[in-house]
C-alpha positions as CSV (number, residue, x, y, z in Angstrom):
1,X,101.4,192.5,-46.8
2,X,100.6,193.6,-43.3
3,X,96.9,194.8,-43.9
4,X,94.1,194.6,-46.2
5,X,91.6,197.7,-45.9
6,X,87.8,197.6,-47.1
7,X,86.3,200.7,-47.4
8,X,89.4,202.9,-47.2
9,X,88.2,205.4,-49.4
10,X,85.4,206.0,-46.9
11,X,85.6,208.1,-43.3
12,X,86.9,205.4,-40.8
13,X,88.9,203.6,-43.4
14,X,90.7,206.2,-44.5
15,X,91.7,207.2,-41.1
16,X,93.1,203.6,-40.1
17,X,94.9,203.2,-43.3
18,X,96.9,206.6,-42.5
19,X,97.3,204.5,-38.8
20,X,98.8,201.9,-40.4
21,X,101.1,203.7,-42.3
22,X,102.3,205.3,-39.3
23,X,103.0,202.8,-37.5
24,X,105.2,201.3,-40.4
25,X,102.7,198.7,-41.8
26,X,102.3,197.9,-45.8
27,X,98.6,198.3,-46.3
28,X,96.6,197.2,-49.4
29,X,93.3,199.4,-50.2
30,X,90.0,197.7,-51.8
31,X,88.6,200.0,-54.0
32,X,85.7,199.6,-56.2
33,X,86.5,200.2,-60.1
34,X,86.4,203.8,-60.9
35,X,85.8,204.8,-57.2
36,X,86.3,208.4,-55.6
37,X,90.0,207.7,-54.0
38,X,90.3,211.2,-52.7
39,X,90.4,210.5,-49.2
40,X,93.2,208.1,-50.1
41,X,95.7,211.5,-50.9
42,X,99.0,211.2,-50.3
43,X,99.1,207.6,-49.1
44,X,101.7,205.3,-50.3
45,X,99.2,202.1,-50.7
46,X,98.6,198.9,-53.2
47,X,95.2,199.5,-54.3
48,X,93.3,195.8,-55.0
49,X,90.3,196.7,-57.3
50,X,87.1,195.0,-56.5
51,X,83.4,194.8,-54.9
52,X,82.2,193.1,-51.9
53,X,80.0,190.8,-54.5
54,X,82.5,189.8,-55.8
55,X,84.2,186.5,-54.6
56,X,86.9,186.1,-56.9
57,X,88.1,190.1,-56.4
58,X,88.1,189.2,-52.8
59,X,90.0,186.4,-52.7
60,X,93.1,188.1,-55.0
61,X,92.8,191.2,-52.2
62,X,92.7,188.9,-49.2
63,X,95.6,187.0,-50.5
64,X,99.1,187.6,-48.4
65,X,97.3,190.0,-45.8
66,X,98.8,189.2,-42.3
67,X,95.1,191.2,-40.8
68,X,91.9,192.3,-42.4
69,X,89.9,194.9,-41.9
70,X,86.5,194.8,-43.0
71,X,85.5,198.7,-42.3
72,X,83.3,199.1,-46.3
73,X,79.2,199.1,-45.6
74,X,77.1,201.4,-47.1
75,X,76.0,203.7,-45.0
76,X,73.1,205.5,-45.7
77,X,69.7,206.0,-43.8
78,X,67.8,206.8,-47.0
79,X,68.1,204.4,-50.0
80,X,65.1,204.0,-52.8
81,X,66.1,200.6,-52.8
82,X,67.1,199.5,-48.9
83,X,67.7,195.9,-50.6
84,X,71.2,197.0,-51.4
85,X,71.8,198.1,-48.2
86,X,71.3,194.0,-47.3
87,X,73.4,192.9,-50.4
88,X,76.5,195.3,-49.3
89,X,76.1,195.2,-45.4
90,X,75.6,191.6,-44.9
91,X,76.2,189.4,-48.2
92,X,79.5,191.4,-48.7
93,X,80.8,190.9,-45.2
94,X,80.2,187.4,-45.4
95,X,81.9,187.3,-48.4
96,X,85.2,189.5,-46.7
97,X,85.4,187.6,-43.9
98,X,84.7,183.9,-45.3
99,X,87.8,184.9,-47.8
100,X,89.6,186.4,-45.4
101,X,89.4,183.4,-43.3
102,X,89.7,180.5,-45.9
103,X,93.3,183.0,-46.8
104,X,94.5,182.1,-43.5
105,X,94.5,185.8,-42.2
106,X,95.8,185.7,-38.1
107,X,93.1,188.0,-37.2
108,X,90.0,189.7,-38.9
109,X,88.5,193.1,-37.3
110,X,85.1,193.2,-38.2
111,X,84.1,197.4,-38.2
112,X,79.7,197.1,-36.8
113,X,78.3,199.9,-35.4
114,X,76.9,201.2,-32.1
115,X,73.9,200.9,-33.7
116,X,73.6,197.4,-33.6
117,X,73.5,196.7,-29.9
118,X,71.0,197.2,-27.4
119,X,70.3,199.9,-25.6
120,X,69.0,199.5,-21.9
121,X,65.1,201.1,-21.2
122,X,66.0,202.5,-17.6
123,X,68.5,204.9,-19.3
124,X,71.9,203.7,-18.8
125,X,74.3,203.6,-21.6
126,X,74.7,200.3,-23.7
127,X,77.9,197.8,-23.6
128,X,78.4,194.8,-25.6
129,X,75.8,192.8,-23.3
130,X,72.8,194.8,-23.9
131,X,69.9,193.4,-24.8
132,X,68.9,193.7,-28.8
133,X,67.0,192.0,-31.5
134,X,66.2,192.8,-35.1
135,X,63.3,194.0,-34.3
136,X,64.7,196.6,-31.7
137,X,66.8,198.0,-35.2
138,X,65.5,201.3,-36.7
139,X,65.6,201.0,-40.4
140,X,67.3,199.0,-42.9
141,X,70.8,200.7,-42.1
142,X,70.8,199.1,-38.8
143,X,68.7,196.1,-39.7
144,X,71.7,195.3,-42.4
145,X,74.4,195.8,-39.8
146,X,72.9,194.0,-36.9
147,X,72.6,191.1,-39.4
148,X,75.8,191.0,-40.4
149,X,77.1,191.0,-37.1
150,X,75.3,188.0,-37.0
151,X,77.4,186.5,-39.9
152,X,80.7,187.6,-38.0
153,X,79.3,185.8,-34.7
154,X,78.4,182.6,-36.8
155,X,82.1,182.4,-38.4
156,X,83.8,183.1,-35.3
157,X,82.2,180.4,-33.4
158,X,83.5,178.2,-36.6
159,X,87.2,179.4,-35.5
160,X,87.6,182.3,-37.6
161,X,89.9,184.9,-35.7
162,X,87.4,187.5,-35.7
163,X,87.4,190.8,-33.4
164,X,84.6,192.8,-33.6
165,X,84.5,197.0,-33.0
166,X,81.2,199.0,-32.8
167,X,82.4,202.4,-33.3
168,X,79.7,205.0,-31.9
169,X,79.9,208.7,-33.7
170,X,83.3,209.5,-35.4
171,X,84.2,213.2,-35.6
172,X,87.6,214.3,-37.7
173,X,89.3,215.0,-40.6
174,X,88.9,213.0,-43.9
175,X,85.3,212.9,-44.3
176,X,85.3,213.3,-47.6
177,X,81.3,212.2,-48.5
178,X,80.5,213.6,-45.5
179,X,78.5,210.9,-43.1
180,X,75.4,212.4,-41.4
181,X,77.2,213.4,-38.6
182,X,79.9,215.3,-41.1
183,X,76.6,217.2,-42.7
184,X,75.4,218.2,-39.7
185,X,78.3,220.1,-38.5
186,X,78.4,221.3,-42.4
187,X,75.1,222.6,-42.2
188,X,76.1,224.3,-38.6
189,X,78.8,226.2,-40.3
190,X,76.6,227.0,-43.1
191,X,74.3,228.7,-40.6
192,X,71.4,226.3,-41.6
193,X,71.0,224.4,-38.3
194,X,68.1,226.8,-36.9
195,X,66.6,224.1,-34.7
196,X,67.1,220.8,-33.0
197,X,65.6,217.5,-31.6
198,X,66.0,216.2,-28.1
199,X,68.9,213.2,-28.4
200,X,72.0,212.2,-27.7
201,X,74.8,210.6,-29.2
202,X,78.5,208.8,-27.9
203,X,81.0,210.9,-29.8
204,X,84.5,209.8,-30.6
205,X,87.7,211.6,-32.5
206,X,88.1,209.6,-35.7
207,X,91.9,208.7,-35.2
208,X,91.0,207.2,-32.2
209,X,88.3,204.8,-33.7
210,X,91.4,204.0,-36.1
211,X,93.7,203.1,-33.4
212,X,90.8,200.8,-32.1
213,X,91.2,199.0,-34.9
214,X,94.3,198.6,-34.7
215,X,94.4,197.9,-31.1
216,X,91.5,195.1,-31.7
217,X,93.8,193.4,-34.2
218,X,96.8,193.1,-31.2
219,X,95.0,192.7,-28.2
220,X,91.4,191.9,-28.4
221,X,89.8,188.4,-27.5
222,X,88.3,186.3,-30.6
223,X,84.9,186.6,-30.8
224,X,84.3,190.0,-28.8
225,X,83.1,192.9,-29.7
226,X,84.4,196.4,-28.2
227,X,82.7,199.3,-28.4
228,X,85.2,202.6,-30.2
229,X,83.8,205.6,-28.7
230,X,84.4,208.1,-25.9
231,X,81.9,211.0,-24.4
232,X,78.4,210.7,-24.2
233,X,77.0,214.3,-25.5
234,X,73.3,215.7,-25.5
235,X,72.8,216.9,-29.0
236,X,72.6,220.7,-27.7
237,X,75.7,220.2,-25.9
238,X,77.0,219.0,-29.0
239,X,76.2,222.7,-30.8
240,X,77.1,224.6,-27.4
241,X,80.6,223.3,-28.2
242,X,80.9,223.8,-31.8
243,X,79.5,227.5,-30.6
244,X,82.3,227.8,-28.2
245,X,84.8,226.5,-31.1
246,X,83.2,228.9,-33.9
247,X,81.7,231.7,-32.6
248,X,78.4,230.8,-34.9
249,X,75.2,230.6,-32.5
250,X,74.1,227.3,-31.4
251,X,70.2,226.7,-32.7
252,X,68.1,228.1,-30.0
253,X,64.8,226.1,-31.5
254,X,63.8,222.7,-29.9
255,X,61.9,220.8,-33.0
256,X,59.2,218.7,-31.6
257,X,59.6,215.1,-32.6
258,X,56.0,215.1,-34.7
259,X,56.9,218.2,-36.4
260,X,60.3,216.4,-37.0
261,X,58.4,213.5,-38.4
262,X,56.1,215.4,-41.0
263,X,59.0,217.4,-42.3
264,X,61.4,214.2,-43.2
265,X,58.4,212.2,-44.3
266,X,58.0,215.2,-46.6
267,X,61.4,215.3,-47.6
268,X,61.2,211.7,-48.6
269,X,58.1,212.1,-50.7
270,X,59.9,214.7,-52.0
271,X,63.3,212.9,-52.9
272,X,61.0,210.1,-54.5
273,X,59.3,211.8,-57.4
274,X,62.5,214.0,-58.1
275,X,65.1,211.5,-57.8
276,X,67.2,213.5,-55.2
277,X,67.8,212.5,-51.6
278,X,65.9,213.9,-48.6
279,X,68.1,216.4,-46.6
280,X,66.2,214.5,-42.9
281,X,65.3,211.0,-43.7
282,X,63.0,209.6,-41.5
283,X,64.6,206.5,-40.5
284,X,67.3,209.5,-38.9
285,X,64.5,211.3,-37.4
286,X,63.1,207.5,-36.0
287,X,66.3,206.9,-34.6
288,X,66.8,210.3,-32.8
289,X,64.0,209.4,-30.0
290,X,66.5,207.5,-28.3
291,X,69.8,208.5,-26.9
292,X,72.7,206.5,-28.4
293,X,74.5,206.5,-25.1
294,X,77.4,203.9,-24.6
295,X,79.9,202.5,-22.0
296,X,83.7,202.5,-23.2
297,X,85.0,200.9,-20.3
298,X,85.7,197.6,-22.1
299,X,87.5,198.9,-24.8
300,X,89.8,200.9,-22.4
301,X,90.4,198.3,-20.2
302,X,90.9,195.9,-22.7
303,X,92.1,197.7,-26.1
304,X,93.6,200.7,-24.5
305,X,91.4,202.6,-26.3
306,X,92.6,206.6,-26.7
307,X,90.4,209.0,-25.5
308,X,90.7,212.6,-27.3
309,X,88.9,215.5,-25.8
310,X,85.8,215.6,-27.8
311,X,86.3,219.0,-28.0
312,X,89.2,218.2,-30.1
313,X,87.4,216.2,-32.4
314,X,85.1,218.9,-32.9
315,X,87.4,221.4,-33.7
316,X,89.2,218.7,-36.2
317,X,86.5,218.6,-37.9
318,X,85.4,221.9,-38.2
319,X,89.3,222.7,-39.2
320,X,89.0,219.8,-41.9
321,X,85.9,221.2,-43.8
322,X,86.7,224.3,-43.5
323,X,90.4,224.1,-45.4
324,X,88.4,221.6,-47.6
325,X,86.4,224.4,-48.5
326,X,82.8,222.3,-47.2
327,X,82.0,225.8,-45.7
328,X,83.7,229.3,-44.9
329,X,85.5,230.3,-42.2
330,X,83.8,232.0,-39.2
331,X,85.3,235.2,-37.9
332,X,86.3,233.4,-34.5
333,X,87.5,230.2,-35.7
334,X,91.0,229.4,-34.3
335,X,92.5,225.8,-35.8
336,X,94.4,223.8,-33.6
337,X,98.2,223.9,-35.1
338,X,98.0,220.7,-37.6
339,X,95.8,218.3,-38.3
């Protein structure tokens, strides 16, 4: 078996499995019991049925797999009970990569997140040598995921064959859940995106997140980290462009951060006595006072990482909700030729 995949039924891991099966590789899927496998459709895998608790599930997955890539988390910035956040994000990965390891895989890609490195005061973008501490992490989402690069770091340094990959803000098709980011341009074509906040985020086209993986697996150093992204975009410059692509007018409104910060603490209140989720957490409206702006130049260098217009990614994504039937069609919406 030339690959194992956690977390293929999500976003990113859907995207690299359909890589890998480009590129000719036999890929093996963990999936959880009774999971939503949709954005698995059409791909000719082995599915290994399991949970990142679950050592002895782990160890029959990892089993034969020439690379693993450990891309599941749970990824949510609003959880009633943040502790599971911990259990998946840092107890499973230590269980993926220990078995993974202990199974004699020749190399482990460990999928992080931007999110866990530093980002520098005087406001240049972050690298993989920025600055950062736990306490520098904005809710349990990032708490979880700094900490289990922690775990990846303290295997490595054993002689595991880890890489790790921080992807920044993947844009594309297959986002079947969606992520926050997918809502967001959801809510956009919905016409419910009236205002926004001042911050900025590293965006990336999907497929080429995917091919990072990939890439990290063939050419990148143990025990590095490399972050997947590509253009560094205000958030207003992020609506001007999805304006450009749609024809739907980019929010006009600039929400003050303390009117921000009532509204999600609201929302939370809210989604606590009814049992629902808050449509703005506040951990997302916390994290939006800083610009989550990053330097690729590593991963280029190193990885040869792809960079796709992010214009294209955009207009992928738009493309991919809209056939997906997430929203309706604007009046000026052009898709590219295929997806």
């Amino acid at each position: 078996m030339d690959a194992l995949v956690t977390g293929a039924t999500g976003f990113v891991g859907a995207n690299l499995v359909r890589e890998l099966l480009a590129d000719g590789r036999t890929v093996r899927a963990l999936a959880r019991r009774g999971s939503d496998r949709g954005a698995l459709e059409g791909c000719a895998v082995e599915i290994a049925e399991g949970d990142l608790l679950d050592a002895d599930s782990l160890r029959a997955a990892v089993k034969g797999a020439r690379h693993v890539y450990h891309v599941a988390a749970d990824y949510r910035l609003w959880a009633r009970d943040p502790r599971a956040l911990y259990r998946a994000n840092v107890d499973g990965t230590r269980h993926v990569l220990a078995a993974a390891a202990e199974a004699g895989a020749e190399r482990i890609v460990y999928t992080s997140t931007v999110g866990a490195l530093g980002i520098p005061k005087d406001g240049t973008p972050g690298d993989e040598t920025s600055p950062v501490a736990l306490e520098d992490m904005v809710g349990p989402y990032k708490a979880s995921k700094f900490l289990a690069e922690r775990v990846a770091d303290e295997l490595a340094a054993r002689g595991a064959p880890i890489v790790i990959v921080n992807p920044s803000t993947p844009l594309g098709p297959w986002d079947v859940k969606p992520t926050p980011t997918g809502q967001m341009i959801v809510d956009f074509l919905r016409g419910k995106m009236v205002g926004s906040v001042d911050t900025g985020l590293n965006v990336v086209h999907v497929r080429d997140v995917a091919q990072g993986h990939i890439l990290a697996a063939e050419r990148g150093r143990l025990g590095q980290r490399y972050v997947l992204g590509h253009l560094n975009m205000h958030l207003r410059e992020i609506f001007e462009a999805l304006a450009g692509i749609t024809g739907i007018r980019a929010p006009r409104f600039k929400v003050p951060y303390s009117v921000a910060w009532l509204a999600a603490l609201c929302m939370e209140s809210v989604a606590r006595v009814s049992g629902g989720t808050p449509r703005v957490p506040l951990t997302a409206v916390r994290m939006a006072r800083k610009r989550m702006y990053f330097s690729v130049e590593k991963a280029v260098r190193e990885l040869g990482l792809p960079q796709t217009p992010a214009e294209d990614a955009l207009r992928d994504a738009v493309t991919w909700f809209i056939e997906r039937g997430y929203a309706p069609r604007p009046a000026r919406f052009a898709a590219r030729d295929a997806l």
